[in-house]
C-alpha positions as a Markdown table, in Angstrom:
| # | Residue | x | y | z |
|---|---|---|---|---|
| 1 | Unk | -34.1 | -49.4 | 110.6 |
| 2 | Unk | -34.0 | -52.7 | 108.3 |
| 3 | Unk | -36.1 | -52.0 | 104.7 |
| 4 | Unk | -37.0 | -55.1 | 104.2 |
| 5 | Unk | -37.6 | -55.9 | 100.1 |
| 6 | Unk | -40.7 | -58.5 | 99.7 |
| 7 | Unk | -41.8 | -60.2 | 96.4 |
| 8 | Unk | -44.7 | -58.0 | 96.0 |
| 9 | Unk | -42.6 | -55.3 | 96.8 |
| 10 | Unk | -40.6 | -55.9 | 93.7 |
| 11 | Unk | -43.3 | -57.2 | 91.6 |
| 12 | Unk | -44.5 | -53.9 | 91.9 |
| 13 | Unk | -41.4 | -51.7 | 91.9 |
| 14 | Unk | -41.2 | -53.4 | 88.0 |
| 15 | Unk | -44.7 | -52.4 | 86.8 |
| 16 | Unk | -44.0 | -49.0 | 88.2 |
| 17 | Unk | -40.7 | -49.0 | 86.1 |
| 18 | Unk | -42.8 | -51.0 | 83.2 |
| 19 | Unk | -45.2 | -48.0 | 83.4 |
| 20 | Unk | -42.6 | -45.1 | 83.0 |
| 21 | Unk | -40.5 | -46.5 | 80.3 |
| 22 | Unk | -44.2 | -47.3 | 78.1 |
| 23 | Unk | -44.6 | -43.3 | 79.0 |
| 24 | Unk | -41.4 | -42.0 | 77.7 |
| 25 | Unk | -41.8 | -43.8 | 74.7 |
| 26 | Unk | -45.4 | -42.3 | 74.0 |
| 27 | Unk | -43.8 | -39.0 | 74.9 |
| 28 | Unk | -41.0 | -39.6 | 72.5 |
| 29 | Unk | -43.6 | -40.3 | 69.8 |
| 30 | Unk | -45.6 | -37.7 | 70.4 |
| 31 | Unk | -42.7 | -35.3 | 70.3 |
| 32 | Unk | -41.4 | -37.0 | 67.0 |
| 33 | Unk | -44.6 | -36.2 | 65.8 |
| 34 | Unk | -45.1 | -33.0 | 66.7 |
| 35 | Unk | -41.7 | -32.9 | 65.0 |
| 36 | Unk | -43.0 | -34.3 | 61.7 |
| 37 | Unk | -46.3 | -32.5 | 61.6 |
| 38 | Unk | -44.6 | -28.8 | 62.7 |
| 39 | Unk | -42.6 | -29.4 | 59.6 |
| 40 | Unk | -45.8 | -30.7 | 57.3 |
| 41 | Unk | -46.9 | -27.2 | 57.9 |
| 42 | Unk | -44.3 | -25.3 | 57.1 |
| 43 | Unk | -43.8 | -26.9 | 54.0 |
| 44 | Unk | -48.0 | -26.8 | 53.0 |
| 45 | Unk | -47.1 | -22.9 | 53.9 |
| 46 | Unk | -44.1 | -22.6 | 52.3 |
| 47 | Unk | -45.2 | -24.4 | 49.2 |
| 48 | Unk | -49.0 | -23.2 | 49.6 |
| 49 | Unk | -47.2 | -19.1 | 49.4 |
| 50 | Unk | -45.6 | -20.1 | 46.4 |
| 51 | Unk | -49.0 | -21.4 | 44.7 |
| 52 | Unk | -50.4 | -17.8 | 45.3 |
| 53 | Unk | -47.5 | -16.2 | 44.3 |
| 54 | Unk | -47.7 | -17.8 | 40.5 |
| 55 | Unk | -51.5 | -17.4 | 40.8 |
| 56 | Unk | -51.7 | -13.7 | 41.4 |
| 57 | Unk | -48.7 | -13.1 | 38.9 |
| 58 | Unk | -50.5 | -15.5 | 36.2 |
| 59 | Unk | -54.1 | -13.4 | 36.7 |
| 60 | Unk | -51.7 | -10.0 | 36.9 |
| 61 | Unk | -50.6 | -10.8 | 33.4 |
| 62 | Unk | -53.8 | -12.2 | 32.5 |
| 63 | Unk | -55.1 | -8.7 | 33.2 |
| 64 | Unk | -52.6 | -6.8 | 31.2 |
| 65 | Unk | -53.1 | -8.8 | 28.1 |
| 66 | Unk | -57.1 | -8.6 | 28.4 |
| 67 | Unk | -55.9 | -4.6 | 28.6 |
| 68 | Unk | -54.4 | -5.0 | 25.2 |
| 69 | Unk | -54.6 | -7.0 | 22.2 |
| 70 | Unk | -55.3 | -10.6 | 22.5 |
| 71 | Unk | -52.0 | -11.4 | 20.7 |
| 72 | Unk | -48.8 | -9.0 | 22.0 |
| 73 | Unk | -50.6 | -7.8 | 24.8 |
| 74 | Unk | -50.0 | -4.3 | 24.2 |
| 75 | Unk | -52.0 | -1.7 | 24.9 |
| 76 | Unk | -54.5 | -0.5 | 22.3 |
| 77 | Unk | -53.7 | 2.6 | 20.0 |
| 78 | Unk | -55.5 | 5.6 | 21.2 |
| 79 | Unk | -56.9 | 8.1 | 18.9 |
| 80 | Unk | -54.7 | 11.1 | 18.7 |
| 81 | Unk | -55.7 | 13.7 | 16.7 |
| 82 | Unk | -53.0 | 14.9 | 14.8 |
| 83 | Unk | -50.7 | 17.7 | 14.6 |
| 84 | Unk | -49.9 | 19.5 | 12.2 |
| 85 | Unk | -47.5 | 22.1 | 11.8 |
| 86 | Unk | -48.7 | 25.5 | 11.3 |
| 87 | Unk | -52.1 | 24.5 | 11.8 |
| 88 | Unk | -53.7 | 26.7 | 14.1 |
| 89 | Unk | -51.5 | 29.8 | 12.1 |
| 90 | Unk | -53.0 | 28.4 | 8.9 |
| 91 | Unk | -57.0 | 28.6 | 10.1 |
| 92 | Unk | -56.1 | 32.2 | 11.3 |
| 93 | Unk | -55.0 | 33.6 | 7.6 |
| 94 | Unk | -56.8 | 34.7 | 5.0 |
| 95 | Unk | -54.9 | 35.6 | 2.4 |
| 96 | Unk | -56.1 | 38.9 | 3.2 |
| 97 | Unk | -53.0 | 41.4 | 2.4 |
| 98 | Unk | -54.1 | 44.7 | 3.5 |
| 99 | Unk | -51.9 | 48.1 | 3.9 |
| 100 | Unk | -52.7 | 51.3 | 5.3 |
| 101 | Unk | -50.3 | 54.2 | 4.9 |
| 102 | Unk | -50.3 | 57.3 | 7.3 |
| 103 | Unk | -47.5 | 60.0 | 7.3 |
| 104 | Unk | -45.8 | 59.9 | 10.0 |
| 105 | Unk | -43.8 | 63.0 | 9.7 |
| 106 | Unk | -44.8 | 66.2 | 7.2 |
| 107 | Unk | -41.7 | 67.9 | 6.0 |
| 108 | Unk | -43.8 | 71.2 | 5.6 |
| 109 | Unk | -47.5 | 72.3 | 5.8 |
| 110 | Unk | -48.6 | 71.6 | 2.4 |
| 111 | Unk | -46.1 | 68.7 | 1.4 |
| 112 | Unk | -48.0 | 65.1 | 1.2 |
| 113 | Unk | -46.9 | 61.9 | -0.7 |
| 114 | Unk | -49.3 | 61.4 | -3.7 |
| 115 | Unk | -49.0 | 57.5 | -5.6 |
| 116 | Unk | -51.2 | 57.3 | -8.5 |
| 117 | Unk | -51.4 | 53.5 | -8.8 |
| 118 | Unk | -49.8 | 50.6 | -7.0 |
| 119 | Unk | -48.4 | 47.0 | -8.1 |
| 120 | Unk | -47.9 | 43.8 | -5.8 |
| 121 | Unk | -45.5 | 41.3 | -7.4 |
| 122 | Unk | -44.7 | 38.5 | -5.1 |
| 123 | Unk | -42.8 | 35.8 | -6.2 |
| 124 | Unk | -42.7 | 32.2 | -5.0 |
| 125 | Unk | -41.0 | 28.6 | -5.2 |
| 126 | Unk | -44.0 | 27.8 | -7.9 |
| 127 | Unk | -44.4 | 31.1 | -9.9 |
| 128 | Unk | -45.4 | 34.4 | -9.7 |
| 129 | Unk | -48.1 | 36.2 | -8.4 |
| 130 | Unk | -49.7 | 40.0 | -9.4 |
| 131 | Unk | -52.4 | 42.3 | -8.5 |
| 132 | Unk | -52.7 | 45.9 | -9.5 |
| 133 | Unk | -54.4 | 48.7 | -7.6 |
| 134 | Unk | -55.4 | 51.9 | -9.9 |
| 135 | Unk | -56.7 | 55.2 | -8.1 |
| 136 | Unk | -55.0 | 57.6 | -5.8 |
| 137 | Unk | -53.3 | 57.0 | -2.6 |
| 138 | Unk | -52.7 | 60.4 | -1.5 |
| 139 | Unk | -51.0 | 60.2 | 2.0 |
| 140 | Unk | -51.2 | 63.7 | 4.2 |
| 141 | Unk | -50.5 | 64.3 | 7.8 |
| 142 | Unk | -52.7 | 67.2 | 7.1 |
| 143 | Unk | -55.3 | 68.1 | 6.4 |
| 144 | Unk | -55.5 | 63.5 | 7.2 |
| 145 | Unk | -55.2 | 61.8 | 4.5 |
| 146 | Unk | -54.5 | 58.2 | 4.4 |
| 147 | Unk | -54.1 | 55.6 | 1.6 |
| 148 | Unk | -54.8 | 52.2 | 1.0 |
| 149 | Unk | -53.7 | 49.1 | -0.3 |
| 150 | Unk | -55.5 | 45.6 | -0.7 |
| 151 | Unk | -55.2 | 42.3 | -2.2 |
| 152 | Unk | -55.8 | 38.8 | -1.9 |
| 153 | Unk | -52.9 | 36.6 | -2.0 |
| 154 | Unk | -55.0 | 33.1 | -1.5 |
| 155 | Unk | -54.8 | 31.4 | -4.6 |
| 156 | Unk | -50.7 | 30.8 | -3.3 |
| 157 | Unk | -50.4 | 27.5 | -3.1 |
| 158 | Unk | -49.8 | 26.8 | 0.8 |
| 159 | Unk | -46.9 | 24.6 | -0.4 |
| 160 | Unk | -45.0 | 27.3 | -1.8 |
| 161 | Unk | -42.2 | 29.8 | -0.4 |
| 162 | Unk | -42.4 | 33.4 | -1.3 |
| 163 | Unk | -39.1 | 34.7 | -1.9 |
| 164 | Unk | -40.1 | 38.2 | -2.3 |
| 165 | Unk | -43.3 | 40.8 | -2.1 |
| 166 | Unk | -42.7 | 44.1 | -3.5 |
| 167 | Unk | -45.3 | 46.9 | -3.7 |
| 168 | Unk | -44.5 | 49.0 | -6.6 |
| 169 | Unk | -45.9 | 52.6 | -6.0 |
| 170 | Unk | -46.1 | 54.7 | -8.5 |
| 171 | Unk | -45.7 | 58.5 | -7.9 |
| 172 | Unk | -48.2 | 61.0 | -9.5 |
| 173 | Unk | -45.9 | 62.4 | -12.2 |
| 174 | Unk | -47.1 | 66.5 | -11.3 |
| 175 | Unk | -47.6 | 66.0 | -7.4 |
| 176 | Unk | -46.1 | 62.9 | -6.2 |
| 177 | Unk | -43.4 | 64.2 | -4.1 |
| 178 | Unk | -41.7 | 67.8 | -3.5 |
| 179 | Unk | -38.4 | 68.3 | -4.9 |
| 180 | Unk | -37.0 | 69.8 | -1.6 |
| 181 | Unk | -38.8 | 66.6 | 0.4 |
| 182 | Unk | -36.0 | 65.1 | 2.1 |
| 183 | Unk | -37.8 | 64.0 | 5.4 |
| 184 | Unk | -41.1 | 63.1 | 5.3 |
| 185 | Unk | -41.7 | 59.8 | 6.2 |
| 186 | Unk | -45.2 | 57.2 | 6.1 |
| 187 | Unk | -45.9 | 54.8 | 8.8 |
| 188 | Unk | -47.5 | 51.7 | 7.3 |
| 189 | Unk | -49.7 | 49.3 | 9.1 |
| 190 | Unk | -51.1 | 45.7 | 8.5 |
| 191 | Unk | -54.0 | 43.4 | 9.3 |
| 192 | Unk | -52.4 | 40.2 | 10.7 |
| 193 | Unk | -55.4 | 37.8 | 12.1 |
| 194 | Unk | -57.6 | 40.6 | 12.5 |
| 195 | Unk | -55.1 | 42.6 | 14.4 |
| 196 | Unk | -53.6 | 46.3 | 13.0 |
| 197 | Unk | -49.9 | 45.7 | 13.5 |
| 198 | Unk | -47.2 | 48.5 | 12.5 |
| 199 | Unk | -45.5 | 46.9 | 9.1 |
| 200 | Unk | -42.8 | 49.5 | 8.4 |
| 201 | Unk | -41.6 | 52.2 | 7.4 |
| 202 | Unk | -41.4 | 54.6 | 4.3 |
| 203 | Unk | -39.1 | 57.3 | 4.3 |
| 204 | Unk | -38.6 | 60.1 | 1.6 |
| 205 | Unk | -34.6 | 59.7 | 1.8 |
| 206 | Unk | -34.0 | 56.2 | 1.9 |
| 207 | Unk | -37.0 | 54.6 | 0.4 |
| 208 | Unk | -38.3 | 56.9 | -2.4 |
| 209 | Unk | -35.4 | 59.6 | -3.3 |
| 210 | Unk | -33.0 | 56.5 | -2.2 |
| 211 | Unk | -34.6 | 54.2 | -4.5 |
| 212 | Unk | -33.3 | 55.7 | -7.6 |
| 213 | Unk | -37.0 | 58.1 | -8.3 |
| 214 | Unk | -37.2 | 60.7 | -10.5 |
| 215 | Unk | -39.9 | 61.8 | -13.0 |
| 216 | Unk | -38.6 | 59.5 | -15.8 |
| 217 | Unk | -38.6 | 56.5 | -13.1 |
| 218 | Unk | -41.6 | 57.3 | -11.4 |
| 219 | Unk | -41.9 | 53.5 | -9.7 |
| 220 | Unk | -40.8 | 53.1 | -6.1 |
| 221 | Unk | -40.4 | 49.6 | -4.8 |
| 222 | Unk | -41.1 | 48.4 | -1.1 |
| 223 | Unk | -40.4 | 45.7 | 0.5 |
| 224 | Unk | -43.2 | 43.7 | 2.0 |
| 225 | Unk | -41.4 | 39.9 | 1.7 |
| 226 | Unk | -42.3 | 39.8 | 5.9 |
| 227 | Unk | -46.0 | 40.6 | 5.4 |
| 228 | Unk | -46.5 | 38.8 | 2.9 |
| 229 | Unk | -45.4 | 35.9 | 4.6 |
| 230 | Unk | -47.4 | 36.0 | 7.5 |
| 231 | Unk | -50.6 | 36.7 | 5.7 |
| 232 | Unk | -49.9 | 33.7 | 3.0 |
């Protein structure tokens, strides 16, 4: 079978071709600038995330300097109250430097520890402080008898260190103390912010006949340097 090609026939085969290649040249276009526009965006994203980025850090540090002062922008001082060492001990004392003696241990039925006066001398980085107790301080298992020591020690001046409180005790020169008393001994207790606490303790052997007594030294000296100290 002959194809036979006619004028028209070819007129026509080249507005068909005409046709396609206008097409493909719209496509390219199109797909150029699809191209063009896909990468407009991503550049309006990329540069628009980078915007917001600086904004939110620039209204971030905004914030933080509105928190603080309006030059540094550090944070305000807060008001702290302020502590001081010793503070809460300090409220607690009163200066208040009581003793109570008890006997511990009797070294017979009738034997009892009998001081006629007493004599606080505490002394400290800025002087010297006294006070003097007169009466009797008879101390007896029993029949009970207990004695009794108080001063004030206040007008210390808080700044100062006591480097030593001794309670001079001075023995009744008849009664004070058998001659045979080797072994009798006096518990002695303290207030220490309003609590009783045990001190120390006194002992016939160590702390009176040890201490160099007789009846032409009557004076017996404890030591109460730790007391003292926590009732300043």
């Amino acid at each position: 079978m002959k194809l036979i090609v006619t004028r028209a026939h070819r007129l026509t085969l080249l507005i068909v071709l005409a046709i396609a290649a206008a097409g493909c040249d719209k496509v390219g276009d199109v797909a150029s600038g699809a191209g063009s526009a896909t990468k407009t965006l991503a550049n309006k994203i990329s540069g628009g995330g980078s915007s917001e980025q600086q904004t939110n850090n620039q209204s971030a540090s905004g914030i933080i300097g509105q928190s603080g002062s309006d030059s540094d922008g550090e944070f305000p001082d807060e008001e702290v109250a302020e502590d001081v060492p010793g503070a809460a001990v300090a409220e607690s004392r009163t200066g208040d430097f009581n003793l109570v003696f008890e006997m511990s241990h009797q070294s017979c039925s009738s034997c009892g520890i009998w001081f006629d006066s007493a004599e606080l001398v505490i002394a400290h980085s800025q002087g010297r402080f006294t006070a003097r107790q007169s009466g009797s301080l008879l101390i007896k298992e029993a029949p009970y008898f207990q004695g009794r020591f108080s001063a004030n020690i206040s007008s210390i001046p808080p700044s100062s260190t006591i480097q030593s409180a001794i309670l001079y005790m001075l023995l009744n020169a008849d009664e004070g103390i058998s001659n045979d008393d080797f072994t009798s001994s006096i518990s002695v207790y303290g207030d220490i912010g309003g609590s009783r606490r045990y001190i120390r303790e006194i002992t016939a052997q160590d702390d009176i006949k040890g201490s160099g007594y007789s009846k032409a030294n009557p004076n017996v000296p404890i030591d109460f340097t730790a007391y003292a100290r926590q009732v300043e």
